[in-house]
N, C-alpha and C positions, 0 to 999 in steps of 0.2 A: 504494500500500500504506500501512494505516495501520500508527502502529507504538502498540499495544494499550499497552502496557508504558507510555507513557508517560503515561498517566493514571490513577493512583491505582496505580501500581504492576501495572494490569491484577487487580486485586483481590486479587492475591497473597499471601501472608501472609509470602513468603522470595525468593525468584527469580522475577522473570519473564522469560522467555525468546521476544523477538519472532521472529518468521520469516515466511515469505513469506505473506500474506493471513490471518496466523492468530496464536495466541502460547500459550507452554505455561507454567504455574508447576514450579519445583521446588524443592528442600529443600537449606539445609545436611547435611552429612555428620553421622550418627547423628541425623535425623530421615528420615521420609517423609511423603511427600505423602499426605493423606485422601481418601477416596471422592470429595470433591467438587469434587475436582481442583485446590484452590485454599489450603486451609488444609495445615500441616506439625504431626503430630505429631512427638512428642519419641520417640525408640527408646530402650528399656530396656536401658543397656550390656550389664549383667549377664544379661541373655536367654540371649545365644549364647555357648556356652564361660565360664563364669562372668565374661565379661567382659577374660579374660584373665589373670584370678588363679587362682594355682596353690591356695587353699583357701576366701577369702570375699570376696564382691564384695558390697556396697552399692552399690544405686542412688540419686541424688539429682535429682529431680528428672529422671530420666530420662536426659538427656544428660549427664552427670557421676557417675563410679564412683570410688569407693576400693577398696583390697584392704589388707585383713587375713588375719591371721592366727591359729589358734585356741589354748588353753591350750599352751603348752610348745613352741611355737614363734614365732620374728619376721623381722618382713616386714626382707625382702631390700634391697640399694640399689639395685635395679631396682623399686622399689616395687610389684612383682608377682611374686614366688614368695617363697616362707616358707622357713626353715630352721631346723631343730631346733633349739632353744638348746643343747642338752647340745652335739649337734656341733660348732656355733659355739663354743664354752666350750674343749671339746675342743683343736682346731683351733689357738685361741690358745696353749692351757699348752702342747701340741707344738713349737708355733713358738717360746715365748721361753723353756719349763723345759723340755722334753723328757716335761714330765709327761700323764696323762692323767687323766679322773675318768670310773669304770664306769659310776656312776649319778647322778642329778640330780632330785631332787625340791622340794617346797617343803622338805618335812619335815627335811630335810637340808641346806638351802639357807646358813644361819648356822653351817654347820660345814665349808661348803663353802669360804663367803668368806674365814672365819678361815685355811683352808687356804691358799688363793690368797694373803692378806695374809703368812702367814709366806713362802711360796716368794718372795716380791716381794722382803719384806724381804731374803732368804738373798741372794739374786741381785742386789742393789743394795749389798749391805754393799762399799764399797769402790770402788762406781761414784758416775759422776752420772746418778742417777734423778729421775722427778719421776709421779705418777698424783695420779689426781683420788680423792677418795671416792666410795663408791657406797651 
């Protein structure tokens, strides 16, 4: 038996795979193999299920995806599902003032911080606090 594979890679473009009197090429994961049985394209992540993101997948070059997220929401620390900003906003003033905000837009966005900057300040008078600007 020869073993195909070891010359020139048996013409492969990614794996070649020897076996008894014969040998197969195949592909790293998110590519496949082309009609010619020997060259691999690249799979487009974002094809199937947006790639796994819960609103925008980008493809790059085919084998490499990002996920974003669209106006009024941001990408998760799972770098694949989004969450409302107002929720996340939400979420924190619950957790450290008890406070909540109805609504969140841009239009109200500097009326919002100044809000958050006075509750910081109420809630720090007398603590050791420390934030960053934003």
């Amino acid at each position: 038996d020869i073993n195909e594979c070891a010359v020139f890679n048996g013409n492969c473009s990614q794996f070649c795979n020897n076996t008894a009197g014969s040998y197969s090429c195949s592909c790293y994961s998110g590519s496949y193999l082309n009609t010619d049985g020997k060259r691999c394209n690249y799979s487009d992540l974002c094809q199937v299920n947006k790639g796994g993101c819960s609103q925008i997948c980008t493809s790059i070059n085919g084998n490499y995806k990002t996920c974003s997220c669209m106006t009024g929401y941001q990408l998760a620390s799972d770098n694949s599902s989004c969450t409302a900003i107002q929720e996340a906003l939400n979420t924190v003033l619950v957790t450290l003032f008890g406070y909540t905000v109805d609504t969140f837009t841009e239009n109200n966005r500097t009326s919002f911080i100044n809000t958050v900057q006075q509750i910081f300040q109420t809630y720090c008078t007398g603590r050791a606090c420390s934030r960053q600007a934003t």
